[in-house]
C-alpha positions in Angstrom: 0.0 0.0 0.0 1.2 3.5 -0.2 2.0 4.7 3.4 4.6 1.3 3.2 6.0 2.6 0.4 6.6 5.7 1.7 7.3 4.1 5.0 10.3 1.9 3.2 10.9 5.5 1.3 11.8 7.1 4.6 13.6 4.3 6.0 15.8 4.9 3.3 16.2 8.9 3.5 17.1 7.9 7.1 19.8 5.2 6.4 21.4 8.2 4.1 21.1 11.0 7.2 19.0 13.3 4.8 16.3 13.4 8.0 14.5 16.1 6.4 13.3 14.6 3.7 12.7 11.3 5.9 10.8 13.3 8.3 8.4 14.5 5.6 7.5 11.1 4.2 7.3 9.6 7.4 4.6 12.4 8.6 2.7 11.4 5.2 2.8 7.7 5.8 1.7 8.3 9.4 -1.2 10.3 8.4 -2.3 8.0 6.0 -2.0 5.1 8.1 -3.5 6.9 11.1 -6.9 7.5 8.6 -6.6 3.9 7.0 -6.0 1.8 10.2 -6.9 3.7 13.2 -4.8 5.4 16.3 -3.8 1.9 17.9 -2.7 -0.1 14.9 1.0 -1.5 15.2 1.6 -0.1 12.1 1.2 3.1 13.3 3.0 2.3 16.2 5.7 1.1 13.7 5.6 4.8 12.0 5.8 6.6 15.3 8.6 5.0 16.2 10.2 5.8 12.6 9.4 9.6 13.4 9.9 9.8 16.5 13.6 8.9 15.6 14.0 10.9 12.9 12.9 13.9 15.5 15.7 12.7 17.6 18.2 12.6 15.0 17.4 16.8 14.3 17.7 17.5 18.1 14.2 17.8 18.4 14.3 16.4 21.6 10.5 17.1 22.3 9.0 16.1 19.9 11.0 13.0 19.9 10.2 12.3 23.5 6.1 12.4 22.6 6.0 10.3 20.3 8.5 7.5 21.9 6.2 8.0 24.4 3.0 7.6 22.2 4.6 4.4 21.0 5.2 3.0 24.3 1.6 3.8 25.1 0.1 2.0 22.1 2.9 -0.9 21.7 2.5 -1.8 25.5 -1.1 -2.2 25.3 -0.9 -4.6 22.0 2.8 -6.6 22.6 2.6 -6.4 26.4 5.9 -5.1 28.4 7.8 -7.8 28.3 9.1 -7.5 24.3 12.0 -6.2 22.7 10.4 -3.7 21.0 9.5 -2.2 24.3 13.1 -2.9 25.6 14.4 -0.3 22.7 12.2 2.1 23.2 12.9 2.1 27.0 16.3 2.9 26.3 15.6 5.7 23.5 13.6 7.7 26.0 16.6 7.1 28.4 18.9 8.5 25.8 16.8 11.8 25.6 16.8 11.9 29.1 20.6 12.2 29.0 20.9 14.1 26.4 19.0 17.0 28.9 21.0 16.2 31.7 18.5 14.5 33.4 20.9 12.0 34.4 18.3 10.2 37.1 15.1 9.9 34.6 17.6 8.6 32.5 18.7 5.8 34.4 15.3 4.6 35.7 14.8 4.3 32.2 17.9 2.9 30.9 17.1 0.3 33.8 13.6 -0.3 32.9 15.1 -1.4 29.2 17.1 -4.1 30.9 14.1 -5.4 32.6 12.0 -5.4 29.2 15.2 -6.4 27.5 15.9 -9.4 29.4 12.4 -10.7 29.9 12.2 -10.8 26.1 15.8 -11.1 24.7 17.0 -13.4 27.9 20.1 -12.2 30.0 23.1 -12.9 26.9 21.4 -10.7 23.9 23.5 -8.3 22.5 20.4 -5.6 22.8 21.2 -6.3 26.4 24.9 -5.9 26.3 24.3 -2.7 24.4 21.9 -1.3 27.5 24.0 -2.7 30.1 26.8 -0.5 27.9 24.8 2.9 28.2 24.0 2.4 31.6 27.6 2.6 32.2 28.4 5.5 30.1 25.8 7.5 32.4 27.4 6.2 35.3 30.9 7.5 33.9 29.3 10.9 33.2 28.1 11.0 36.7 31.2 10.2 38.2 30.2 6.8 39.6 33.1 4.9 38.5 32.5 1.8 40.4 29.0 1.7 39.3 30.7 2.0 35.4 32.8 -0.7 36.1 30.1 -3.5 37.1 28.0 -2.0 34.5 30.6 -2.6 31.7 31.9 -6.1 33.0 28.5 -7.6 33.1 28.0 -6.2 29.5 31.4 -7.3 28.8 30.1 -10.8 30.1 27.4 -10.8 27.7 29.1 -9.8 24.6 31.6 -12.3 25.3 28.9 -14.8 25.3 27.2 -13.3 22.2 29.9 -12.0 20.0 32.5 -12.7 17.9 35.9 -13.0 19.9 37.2 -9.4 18.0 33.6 -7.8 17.8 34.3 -4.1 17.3 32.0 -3.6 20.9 34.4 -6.0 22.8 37.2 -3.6 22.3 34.9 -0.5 23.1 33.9 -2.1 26.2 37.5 -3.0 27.1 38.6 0.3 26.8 35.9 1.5 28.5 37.2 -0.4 31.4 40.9 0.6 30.6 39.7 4.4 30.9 37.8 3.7 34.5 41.4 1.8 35.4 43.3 5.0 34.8 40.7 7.2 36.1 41.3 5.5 39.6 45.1 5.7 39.0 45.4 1.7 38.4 47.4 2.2 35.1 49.1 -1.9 35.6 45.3 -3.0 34.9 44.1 0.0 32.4 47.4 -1.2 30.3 46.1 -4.7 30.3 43.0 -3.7 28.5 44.8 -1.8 26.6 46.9 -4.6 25.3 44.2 -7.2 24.8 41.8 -4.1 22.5 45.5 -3.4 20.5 45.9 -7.4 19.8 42.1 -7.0 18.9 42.6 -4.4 16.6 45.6 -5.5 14.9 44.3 -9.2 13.9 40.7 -7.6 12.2 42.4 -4.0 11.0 45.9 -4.5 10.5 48.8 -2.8 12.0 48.6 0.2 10.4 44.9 1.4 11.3 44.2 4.5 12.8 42.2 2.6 15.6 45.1 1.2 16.6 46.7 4.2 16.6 44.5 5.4 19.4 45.0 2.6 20.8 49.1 2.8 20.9 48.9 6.2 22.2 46.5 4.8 25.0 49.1 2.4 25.9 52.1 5.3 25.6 50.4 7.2 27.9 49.9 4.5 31.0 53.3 3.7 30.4 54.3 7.8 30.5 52.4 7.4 34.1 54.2 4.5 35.2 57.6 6.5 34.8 58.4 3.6 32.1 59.4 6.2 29.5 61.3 4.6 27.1 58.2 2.0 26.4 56.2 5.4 26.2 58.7 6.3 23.8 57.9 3.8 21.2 54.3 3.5 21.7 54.4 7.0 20.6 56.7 6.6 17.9 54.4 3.6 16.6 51.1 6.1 17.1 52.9 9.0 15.1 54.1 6.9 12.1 50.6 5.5 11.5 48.8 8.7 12.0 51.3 10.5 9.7 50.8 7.7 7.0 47.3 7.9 7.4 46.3 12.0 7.6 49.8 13.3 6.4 52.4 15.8 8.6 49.3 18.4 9.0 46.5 16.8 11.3 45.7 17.8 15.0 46.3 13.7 15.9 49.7 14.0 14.9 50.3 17.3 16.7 49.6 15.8 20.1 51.3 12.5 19.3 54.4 15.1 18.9 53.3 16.9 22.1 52.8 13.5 24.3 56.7 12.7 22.6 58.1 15.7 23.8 56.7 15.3 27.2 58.6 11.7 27.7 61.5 13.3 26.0 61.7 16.5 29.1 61.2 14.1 31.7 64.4 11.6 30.5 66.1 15.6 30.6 66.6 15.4 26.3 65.2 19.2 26.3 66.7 20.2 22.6 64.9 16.9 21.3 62.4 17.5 23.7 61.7 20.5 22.2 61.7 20.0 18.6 59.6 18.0 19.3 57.4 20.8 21.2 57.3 23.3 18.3 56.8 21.0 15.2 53.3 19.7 17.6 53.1 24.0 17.8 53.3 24.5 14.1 50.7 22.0 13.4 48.8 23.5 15.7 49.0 27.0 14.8 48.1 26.3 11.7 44.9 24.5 11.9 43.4 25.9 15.1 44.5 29.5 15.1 46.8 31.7 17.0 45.0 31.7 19.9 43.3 28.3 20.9 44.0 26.5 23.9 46.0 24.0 22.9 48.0 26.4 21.2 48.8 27.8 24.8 49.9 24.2 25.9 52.5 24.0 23.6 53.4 27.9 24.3 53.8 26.8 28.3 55.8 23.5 27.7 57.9 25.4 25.4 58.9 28.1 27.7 58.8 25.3 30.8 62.1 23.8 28.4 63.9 27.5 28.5 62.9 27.9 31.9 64.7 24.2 33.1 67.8 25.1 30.5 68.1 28.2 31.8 67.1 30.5 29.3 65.3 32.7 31.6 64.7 35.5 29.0 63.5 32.9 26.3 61.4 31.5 28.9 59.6 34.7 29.5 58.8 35.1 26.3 57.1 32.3 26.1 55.3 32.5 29.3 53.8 35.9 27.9 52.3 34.5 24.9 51.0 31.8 26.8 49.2 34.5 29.0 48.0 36.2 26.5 46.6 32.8 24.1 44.8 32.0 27.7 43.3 34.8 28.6 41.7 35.0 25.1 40.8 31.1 24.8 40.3 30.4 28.6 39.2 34.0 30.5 41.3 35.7 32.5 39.9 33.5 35.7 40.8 30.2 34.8 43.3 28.3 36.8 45.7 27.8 34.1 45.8 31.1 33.6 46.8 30.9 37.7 49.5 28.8 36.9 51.1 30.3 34.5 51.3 33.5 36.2 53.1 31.8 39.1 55.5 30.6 36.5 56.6 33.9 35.5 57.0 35.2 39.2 59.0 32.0 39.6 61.5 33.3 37.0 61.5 36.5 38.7 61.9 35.3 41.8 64.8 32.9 40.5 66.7 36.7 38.6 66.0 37.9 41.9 63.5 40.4 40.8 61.7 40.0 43.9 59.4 42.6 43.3 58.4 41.2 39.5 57.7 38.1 41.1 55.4 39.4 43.8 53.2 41.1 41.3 52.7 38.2 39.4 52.2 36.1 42.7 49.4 39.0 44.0 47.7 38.7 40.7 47.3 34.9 40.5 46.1 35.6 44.7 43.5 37.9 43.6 42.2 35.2 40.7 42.4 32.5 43.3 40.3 35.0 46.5 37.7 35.9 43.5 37.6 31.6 42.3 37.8 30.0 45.5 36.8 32.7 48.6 39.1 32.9 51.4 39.6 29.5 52.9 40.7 27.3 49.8 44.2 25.1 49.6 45.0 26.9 46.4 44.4 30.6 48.4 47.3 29.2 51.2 49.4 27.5 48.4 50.0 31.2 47.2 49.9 33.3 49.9 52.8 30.5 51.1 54.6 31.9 47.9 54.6 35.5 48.3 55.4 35.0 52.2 58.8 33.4 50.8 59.4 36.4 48.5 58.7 38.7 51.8 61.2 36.3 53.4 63.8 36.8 50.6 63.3 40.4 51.4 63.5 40.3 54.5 60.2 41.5 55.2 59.7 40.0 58.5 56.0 41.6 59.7 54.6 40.4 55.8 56.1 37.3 55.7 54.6 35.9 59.0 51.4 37.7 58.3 51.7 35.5 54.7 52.7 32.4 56.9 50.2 32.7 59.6 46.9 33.1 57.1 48.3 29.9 54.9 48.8 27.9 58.0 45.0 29.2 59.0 43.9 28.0 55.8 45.6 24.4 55.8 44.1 23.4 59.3 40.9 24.9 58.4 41.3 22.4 54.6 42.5 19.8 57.2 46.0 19.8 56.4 49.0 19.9 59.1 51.4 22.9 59.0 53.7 20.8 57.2 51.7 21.9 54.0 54.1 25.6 54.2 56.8 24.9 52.4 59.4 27.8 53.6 61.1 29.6 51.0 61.9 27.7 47.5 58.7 25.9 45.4 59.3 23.7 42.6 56.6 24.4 40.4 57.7 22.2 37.3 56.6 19.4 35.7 54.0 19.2 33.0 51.5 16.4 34.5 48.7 19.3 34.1 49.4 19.5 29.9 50.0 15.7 29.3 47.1 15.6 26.7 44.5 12.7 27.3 45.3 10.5 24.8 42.8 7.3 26.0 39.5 7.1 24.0 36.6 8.8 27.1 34.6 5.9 28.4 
């Protein structure tokens, strides 16, 4: 008849992403079949469904969200709850949920598609794996790891069960898992999952796909955590070759694979290489995102961080300036990296002994910090600590224990012990705050 024509018609305008046009004969079939076969046909329901998921697809999240719910209504009353098409459309009124933040409608949902799901599919289903999956994904974004973790093992479980041994979701859900492993700092067991999605990937893409890439880089970066630099060394070496023969010299992948590169290279103390390394990355960079974005600023600060441990003070100024200035622009001029590079400069000041330089830029990070944070925050102490040592340098005794006193006030108050004041000299290097997340996000 003709509304399954144009049914089969939209099905196909989907499939190609062209959701206007698929919206628009979808609408027409519906109409027709609403006339022809009455409101509570499953053929309509069948057509709701197929507009209500077009709706989604535009970001037309309310309309979407009335007719899943129409169709749960209707196909609820005719193929009762426990069916899979019930289990499905459980879990797409989840995903709306999530998509507006509303993170516990979602999961009441998501969790209502496992019980449909396994009443009709059984517990091993991949439909089942897939919810089990999402449900995990929403754990993740509420910062629930643990809840994640059993999430993505029991649907790990499943698609073991269900699945071929490589299946494309095995490896997603293992490195899921890997990323909840490093999240809680447990890089030994992140790098095993690691290595069991790169055999994966290798024996169904080959050695030189860009997945595995991803993957490499994954690895380099547990092994960057686990002070094992020279294995982060060629996991990164690998990563770079494949994503320069796959996207060329010029691609944003293969500027941080240079960036991660440099970083193992400055802590095994190779700062020329290190930094070669450091302005190739900021070339790419330059070049693709602009002057002034972020991650332009990164490579700014690590370069100036090299000067700055060489002891090219001047050079490292430089440097620290544009970094400034590519922040305030990309980040505001209240965000804490902003913070952190302005105690980098007084730091080079304080280390010229241009005491006063260095106490400006120390009383302006303070005054970001009181402004962020209010008065009784770690970060507040860990800076008023800093410009108490610059009184102390100057022998400003009445400032410098005035400095002291309110930075010990603010550690008890944290719940820290007056061992947190460090007296005189800070070491603020290190680049643990710009290593670039290189593992795929959960």
């Amino acid at each position: 008849d003709v509304a399954t024509v144009l049914n089969n018609v939209g099905r196909i305008h989907y499939l190609r992403s062209d959701y206007d046009q698929a919206l628009q004969v979808y609408q027409e079939a519906l109409q027709i079949r609403r006339q022809v076969l009455g409101p509570n046909h499953i053929d309509v329901a069948a057509t709701i469904y197929n507009t209500g998921q077009t709706h989604h697809q535009r970001a037309e999240l309310g309309e979407a969200m009335n007719l899943y719910q129409e169709f749960l209504k209707l196909a609820t009353a005719r193929l009762g709850y426990e069916h899979r098409d019930i289990a499905i459309m459980y879990k797409c009124i989840a995903q709306i949920h999530q998509e507006r933040g509303e993170v516990d409608k979602a999961k009441s949902m998501f969790e209502e598609a496992i019980k449909s799901g396994r009443a009709a599919l059984g517990d091993y289903h991949p439909e089942v794996a897939s919810t089990l999956n999402k449900i995990g994904n929403l754990s993740y974004e509420m910062g629930d790891l643990d809840a994640a973790m059993n999430y993505y093992v029991n649907g790990l479980k499943v698609e073991r069960a269900v699945l071929d041994q490589d299946h494309p979701h095995i490896m997603v859900t293992l490195t899921n898992i890997a990323q909840i492993h490093k999240q809680k700092g447990d890089y030994m067991s992140a790098m095993r999952n690691y290595r069991e999605v790169h055999r994966m990937q290798v024996r169904v893409y080959g050695e030189g796909h860009i997945d595995v890439a991803a993957t490499l880089s994954s690895m380099g970066l547990m092994q960057y955590q686990l002070k094992d630099y020279n294995a982060a060394f060629d996991l990164y070496q690998e990563a770079l070759r494949i994503r320069r023969d796959v996207y060329g010299e010029d691609h944003v992948d293969v500027a941080s694979t240079l960036n991660s590169i440099g970083l193992v290279l400055f802590k095994q103390e190779l700062f020329e290489v290190a930094k070669q390394c450091f302005m190739e990355s900021l070339r790419i960079r330059r070049k693709l995102l602009g002057p002034d974005h972020r991650d332009v600023a990164i490579l700014w600060y690590n370069i100036a961080t090299i000067f700055l441990e060489m002891g090219e003070d001047e050079e490292a100024m430089k440097y620290y300036k544009e970094t400034l200035r590519v922040e305030r622009i990309a980040l505001g001029t209240e965000h804490q990296d902003v913070v952190l590079t302005l105690q980098h400069m007084g730091q080079v000041h304080q280390q010229r002994g241009e005491l006063d330089g260095a106490l400006s830029y120390f009383r302006e990070a303070l005054d970001i910090e009181f402004r962020k944070h209010g008065k009784n925050h770690t970060a507040v102490a860990k800076t008023l600590n800093l410009i108490g040592n610059i009184h102390l340098q100057k022998a400003e005794v009445k400032e410098c224990m005035q400095c002291y006193t309110e930075a010990s006030r603010i550690y008890r108050h944290c719940g820290q012990g007056d061992d947190s004041l460090v007296i005189a000299g800070y070491n603020f290097y290190g680049l643990s705050k710009l290593h670039p997340e290189c593992a795929p996000l959960a």
